[in-house]
C-alpha positions as CSV (number, residue, x, y, z in Angstrom):
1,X,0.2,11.6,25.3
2,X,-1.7,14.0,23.1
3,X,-2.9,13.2,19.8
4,X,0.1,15.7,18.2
5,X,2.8,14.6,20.2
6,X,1.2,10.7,19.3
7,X,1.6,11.7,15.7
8,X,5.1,13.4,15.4
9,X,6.2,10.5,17.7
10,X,5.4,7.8,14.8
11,X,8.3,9.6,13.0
12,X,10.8,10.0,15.7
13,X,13.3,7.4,16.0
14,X,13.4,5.9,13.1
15,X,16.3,3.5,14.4
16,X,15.5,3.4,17.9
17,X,18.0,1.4,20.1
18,X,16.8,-0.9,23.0
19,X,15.7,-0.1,25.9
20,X,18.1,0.4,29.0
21,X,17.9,-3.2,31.0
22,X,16.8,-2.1,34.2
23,X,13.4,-0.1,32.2
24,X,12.8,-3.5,30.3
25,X,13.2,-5.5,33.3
26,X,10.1,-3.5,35.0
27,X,7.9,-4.1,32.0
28,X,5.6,-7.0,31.5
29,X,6.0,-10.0,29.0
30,X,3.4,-9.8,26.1
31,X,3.0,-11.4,23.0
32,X,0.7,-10.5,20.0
33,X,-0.2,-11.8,16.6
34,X,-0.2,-9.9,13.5
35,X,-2.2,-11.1,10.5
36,X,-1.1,-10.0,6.9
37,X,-3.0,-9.9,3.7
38,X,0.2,-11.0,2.1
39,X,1.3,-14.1,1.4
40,X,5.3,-15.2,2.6
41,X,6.4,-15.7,-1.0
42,X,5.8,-12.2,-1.5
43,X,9.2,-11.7,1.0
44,X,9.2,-7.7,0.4
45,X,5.6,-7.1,1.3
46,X,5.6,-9.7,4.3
47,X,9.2,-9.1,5.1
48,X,8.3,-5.7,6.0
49,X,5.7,-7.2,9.4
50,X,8.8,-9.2,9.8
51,X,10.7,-6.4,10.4
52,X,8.7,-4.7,12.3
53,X,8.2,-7.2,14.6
54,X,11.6,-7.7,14.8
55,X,12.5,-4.4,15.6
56,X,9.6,-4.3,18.5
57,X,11.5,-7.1,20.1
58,X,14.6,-5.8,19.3
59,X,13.9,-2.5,21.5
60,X,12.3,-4.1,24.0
61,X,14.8,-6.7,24.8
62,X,12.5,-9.4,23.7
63,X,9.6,-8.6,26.4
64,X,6.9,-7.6,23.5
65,X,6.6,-10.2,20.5
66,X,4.8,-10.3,17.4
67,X,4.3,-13.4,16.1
68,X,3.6,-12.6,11.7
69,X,0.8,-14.8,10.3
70,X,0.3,-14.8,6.3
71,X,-3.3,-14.4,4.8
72,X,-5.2,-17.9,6.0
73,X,-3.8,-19.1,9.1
74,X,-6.2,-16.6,11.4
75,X,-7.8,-15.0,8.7
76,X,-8.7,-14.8,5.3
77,X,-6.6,-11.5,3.5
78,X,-9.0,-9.2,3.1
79,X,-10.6,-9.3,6.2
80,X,-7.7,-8.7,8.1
81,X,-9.3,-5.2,8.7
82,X,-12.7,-6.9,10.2
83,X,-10.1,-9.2,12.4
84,X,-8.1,-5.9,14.5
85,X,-11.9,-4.2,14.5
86,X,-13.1,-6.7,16.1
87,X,-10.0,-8.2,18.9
88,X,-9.7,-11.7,16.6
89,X,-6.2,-10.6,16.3
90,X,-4.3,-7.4,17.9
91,X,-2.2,-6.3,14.7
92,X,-2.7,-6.6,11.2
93,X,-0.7,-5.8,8.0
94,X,-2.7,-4.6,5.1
95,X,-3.8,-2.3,2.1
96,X,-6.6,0.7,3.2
97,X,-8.0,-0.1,-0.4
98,X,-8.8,-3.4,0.3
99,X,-11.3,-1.9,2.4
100,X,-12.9,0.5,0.0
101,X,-16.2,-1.3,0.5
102,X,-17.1,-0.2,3.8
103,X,-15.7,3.4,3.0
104,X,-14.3,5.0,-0.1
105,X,-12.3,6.9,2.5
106,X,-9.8,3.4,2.7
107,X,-8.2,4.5,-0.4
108,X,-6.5,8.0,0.4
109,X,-4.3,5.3,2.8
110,X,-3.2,3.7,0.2
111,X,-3.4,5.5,-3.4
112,X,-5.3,7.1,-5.3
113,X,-5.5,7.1,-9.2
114,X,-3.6,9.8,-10.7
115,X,-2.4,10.8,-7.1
116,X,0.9,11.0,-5.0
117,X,4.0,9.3,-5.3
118,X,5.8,7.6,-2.6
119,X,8.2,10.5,-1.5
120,X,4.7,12.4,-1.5
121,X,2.3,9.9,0.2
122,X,5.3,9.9,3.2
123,X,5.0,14.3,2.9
124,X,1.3,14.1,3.2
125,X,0.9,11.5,5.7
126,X,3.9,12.3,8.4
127,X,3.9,16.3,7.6
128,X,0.5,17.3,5.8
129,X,-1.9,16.4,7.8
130,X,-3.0,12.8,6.6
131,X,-2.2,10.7,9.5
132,X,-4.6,12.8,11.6
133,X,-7.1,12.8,9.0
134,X,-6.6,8.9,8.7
135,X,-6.8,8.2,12.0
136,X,-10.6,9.9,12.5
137,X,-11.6,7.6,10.2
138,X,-9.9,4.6,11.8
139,X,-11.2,5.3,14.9
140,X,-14.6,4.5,13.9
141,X,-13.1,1.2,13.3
142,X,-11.6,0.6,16.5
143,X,-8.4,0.8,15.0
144,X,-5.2,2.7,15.1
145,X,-3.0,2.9,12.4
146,X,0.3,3.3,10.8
147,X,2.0,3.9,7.6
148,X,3.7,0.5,6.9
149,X,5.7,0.6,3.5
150,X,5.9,1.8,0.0
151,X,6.5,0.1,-3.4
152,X,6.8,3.1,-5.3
153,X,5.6,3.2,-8.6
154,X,4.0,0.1,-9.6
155,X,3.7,-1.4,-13.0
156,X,0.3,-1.3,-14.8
157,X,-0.2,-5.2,-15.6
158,X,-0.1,-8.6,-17.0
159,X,-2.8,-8.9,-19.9
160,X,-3.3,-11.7,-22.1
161,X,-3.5,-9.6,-25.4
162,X,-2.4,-5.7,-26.0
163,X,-4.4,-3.2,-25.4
164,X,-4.1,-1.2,-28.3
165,X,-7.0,1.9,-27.4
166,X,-9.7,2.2,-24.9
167,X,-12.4,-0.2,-27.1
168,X,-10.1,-3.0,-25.7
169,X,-11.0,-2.5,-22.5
170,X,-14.2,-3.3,-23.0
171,X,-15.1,-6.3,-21.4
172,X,-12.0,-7.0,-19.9
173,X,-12.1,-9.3,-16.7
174,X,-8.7,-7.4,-14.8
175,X,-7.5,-7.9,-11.1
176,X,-7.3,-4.5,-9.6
177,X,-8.7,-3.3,-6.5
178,X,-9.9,-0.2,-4.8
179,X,-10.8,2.8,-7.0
180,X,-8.5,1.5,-9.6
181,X,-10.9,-0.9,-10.0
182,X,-13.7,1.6,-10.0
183,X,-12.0,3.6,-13.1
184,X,-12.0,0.3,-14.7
185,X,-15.7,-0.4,-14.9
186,X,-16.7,2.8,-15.7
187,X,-14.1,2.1,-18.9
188,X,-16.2,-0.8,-19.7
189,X,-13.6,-3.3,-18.0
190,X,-15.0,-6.1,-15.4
191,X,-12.6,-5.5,-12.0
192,X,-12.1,-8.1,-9.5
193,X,-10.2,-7.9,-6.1
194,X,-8.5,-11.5,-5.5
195,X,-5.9,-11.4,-2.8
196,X,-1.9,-12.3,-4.2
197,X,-2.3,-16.3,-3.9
198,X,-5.2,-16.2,-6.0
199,X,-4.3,-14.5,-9.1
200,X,-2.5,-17.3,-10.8
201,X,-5.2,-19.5,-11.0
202,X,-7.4,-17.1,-11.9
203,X,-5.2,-15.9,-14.7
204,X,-4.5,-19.6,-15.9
205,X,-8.6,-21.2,-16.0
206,X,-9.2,-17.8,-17.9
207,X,-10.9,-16.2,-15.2
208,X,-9.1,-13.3,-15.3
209,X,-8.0,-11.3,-18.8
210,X,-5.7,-9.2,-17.0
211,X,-4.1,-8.3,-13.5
212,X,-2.0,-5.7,-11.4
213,X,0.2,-7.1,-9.0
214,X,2.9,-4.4,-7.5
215,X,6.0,-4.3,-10.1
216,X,8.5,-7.2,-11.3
217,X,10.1,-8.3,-8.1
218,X,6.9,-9.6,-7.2
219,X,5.6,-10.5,-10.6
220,X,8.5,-12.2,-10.9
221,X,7.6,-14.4,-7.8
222,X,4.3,-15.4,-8.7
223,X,4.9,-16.2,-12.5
224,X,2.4,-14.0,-14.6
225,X,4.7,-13.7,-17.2
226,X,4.5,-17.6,-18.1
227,X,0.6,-16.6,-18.7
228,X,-0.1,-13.4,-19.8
229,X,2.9,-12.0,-21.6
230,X,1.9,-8.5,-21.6
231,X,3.4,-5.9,-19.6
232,X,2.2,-2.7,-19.0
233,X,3.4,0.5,-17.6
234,X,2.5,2.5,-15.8
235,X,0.5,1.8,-13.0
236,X,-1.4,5.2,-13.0
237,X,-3.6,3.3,-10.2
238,X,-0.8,3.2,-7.2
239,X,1.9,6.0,-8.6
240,X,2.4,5.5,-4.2
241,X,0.7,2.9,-2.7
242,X,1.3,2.8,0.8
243,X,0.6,-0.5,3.1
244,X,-0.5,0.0,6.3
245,X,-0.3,-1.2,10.1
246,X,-2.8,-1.4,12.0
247,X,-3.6,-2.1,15.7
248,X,-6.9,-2.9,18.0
249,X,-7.5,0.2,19.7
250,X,-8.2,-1.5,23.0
251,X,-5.0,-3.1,22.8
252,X,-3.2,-0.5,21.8
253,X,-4.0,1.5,24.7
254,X,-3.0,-1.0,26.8
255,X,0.7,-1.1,26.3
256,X,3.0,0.9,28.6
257,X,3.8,4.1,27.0
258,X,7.2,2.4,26.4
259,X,6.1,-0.6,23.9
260,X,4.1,2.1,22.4
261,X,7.3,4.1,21.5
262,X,8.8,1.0,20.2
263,X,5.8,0.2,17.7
264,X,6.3,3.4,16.1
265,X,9.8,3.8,15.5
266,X,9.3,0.0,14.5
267,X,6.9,0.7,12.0
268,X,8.6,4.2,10.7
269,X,11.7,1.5,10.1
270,X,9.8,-1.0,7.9
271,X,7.7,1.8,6.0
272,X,11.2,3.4,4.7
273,X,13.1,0.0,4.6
274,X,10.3,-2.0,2.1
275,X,10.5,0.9,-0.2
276,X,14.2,1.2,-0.3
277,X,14.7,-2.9,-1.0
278,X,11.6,-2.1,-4.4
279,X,13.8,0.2,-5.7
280,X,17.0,-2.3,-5.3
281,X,15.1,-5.4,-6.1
282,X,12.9,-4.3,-9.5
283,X,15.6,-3.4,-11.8
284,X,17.2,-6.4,-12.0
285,X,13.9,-8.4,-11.5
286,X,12.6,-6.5,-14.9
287,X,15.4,-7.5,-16.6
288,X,15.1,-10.7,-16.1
289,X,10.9,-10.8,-17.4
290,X,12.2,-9.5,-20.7
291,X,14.6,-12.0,-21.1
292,X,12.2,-14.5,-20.5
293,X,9.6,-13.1,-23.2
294,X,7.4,-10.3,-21.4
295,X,6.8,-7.4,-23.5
296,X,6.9,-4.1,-22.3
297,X,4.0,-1.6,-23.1
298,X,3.0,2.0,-22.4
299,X,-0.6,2.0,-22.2
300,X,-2.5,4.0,-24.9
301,X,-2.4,8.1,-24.4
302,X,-6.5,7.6,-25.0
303,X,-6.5,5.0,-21.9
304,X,-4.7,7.3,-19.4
305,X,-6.6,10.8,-20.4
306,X,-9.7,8.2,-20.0
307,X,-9.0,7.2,-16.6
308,X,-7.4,10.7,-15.4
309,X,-10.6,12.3,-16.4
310,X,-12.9,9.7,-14.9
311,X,-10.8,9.7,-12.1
312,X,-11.2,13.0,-10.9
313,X,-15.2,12.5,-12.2
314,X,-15.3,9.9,-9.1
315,X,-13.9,11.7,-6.7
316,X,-15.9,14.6,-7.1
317,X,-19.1,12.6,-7.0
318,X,-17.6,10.5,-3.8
319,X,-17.2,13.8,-2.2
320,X,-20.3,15.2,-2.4
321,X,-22.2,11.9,-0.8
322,X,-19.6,11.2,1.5
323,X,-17.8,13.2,4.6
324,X,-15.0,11.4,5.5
325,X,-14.0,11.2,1.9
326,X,-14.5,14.9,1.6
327,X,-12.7,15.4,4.4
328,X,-9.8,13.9,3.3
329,X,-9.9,15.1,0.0
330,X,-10.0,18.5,1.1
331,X,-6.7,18.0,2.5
332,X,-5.3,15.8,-0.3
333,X,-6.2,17.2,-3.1
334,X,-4.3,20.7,-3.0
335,X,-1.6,19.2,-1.1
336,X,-1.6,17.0,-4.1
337,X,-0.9,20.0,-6.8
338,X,1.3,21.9,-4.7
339,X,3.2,18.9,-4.9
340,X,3.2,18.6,-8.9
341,X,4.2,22.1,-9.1
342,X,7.1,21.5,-7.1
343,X,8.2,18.1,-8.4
344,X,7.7,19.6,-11.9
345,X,10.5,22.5,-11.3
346,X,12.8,20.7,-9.3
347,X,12.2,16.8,-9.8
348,X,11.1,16.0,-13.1
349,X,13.8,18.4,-15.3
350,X,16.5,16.1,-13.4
351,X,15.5,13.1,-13.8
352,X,14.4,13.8,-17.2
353,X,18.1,14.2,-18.1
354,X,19.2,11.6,-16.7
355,X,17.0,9.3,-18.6
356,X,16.9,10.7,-21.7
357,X,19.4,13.0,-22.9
358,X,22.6,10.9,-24.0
């Protein structure tokens, strides 16, 4: 299979059906293990491994299982990267940022500040060229990877006290990975990256001022509100943050061409479903952090030019140091404006209406 036809496959049947008897009868019996970075309260996020593993054995009439681990039965969360890499484990479920550390590259599979939307990140990565991009630099990591959900839009935080202008960043211990994290130091804010299970004790022994989660589904589930009653919006960090799948190359190569087939449409299925059950789950879940005392807040206008200009300031700098990061920003960034341009005619005018003209 070439690398083209292996790319436009990871889109194709998106709701594969199984396959015929007499085919799954001829093919071998194998199980794998999967290790997420999140944890199984968090029933969106690790619901969508779920799903895909569900779907593998599903197609393959229950010859090819994945067996779903959350972060600290095989491995820590944030080295579930390190884990495929290296065999530990054949799958994992994870965030590129997480990984930002070993390549500033990670982030474009995830989000960048100031960057693409959901709709968008799925344009760019299935029909723009980012996959490809994506997977040179996976390769290097022994890995092979696909796009494996969507929250949309996230919200932009729990603090303990409002942030009125940029001086109250200063100092500011916030949770937020990846180049989020980045913009916030360079705003005079301390960043940490703690994986989900260890953000509320954080929060509550005061070792954290502020943190980002995903949005109030979530939140919800892992009770920032009863600490930090400030909510803030929006997430200018992850306006698309995409979670990835990822698979040991060797292993991966391994599998008849068959199971192969089924992992893809598998994880096409649990990329579109976990972004579909956000936008069901996180208007009802808001609602229900107001009525118990959060307090929505936009952040500052001088905050978001801040970071938007600081932003870009990084990503220029990154580029000039580092090729696969210019590499992928070459592709990104115009495919990025093209898509403003186009979302601003046809996109933002409607929705506009519908939210604020009465």
């Amino acid at each position: 299979m070439s690398r083209r036809d292996f790319i436009k496959g990871a889109t194709a049947g998106l709701f594969a059906g199984a396959l015929p008897a007499a085919m799954a009868r001829d093919l071998p019996e194998i199980g794998w293990r999967l290790a997420s970075s999140f944890p199984k309260s968090l029933d969106t996020i690790f619901g969508a491994a779920e799903t895909m593993a569900r779907r593998v054995a599903q197609i393959t009439g229950g010859r090819f299982k994945i067996r779903v681990f959350p972060p600290g039965e095989l491995v820590p969360g944030l080295q579930v990267l390190d884990a495929v890499q290296a065999g530990t484990v054949e799958a994992g479920h994870t965030a590129g940022y997480y990984y930002v550390g070993k390549n500033m590259a990670f982030a474009f599979d995830t989000a960048l500040p100031f960057g693409l939307t959901a709709r968008q990140q799925n344009a760019w990565m299935y029909s723009g060229g980012g996959l490809e991009l994506l997977r040179e630099l996976y390769q290097e990591y022994n890995i092979v990877q696909f796009p494996g959900g969507n929250t949309g839009a996230q919200m932009g935080g729990w603090f303990r006290r409002e942030i009125k202008s940029l001086a109250d960043l200063r100092g500011l211990k916030m949770r937020i990975p990846g180049l989020g994290g980045k913009i916030i130091s360079r705003l005079g804010g301390v960043p940490q990256t703690l994986p989900g299970p260890d953000i509320y004790p954080a929060l509550e022994r005061g070792a954290l001022d502020a943190a980002e989660w995903v949005g109030p589904y979530d939140d919800e589930k892992l009770g920032f509100h009863r600490i930090a009653k400030h909510y803030y919006y929006p997430g200018w960090w992850e306006g698309g943050p995409q979670l990835s799948f990822l698979f040991n190359r060797q292993k991966w190569n391994a599998l008849p061409e068959p199971y192969q087939a089924a992992l893809q449409a598998a994880c096409a299925e649990a990329n579109t479903r976990m972004l579909a059950d956000y936008d069901a789950k996180n208007p009802p879940a808001l609602m229900r952090l107001v009525q118990q005392g959060a307090k929505l807040h936009a952040y500052p206008k001088d905050v978001m030019l801040a970071a938007r200009r600081t932003a870009f300031e990084i990503y220029a700098e990154e580029a000039k140091k580092n090729p696969a990061f210019k590499t992928l920003y070459g592709s990104w960034k115009p495919f990025r404006d093209a898509q403003i341009q186009w979302f601003k005619i046809a996109e933002a005018p409607y929705q506009n209406f519908l939210y604020y003209v009465k």
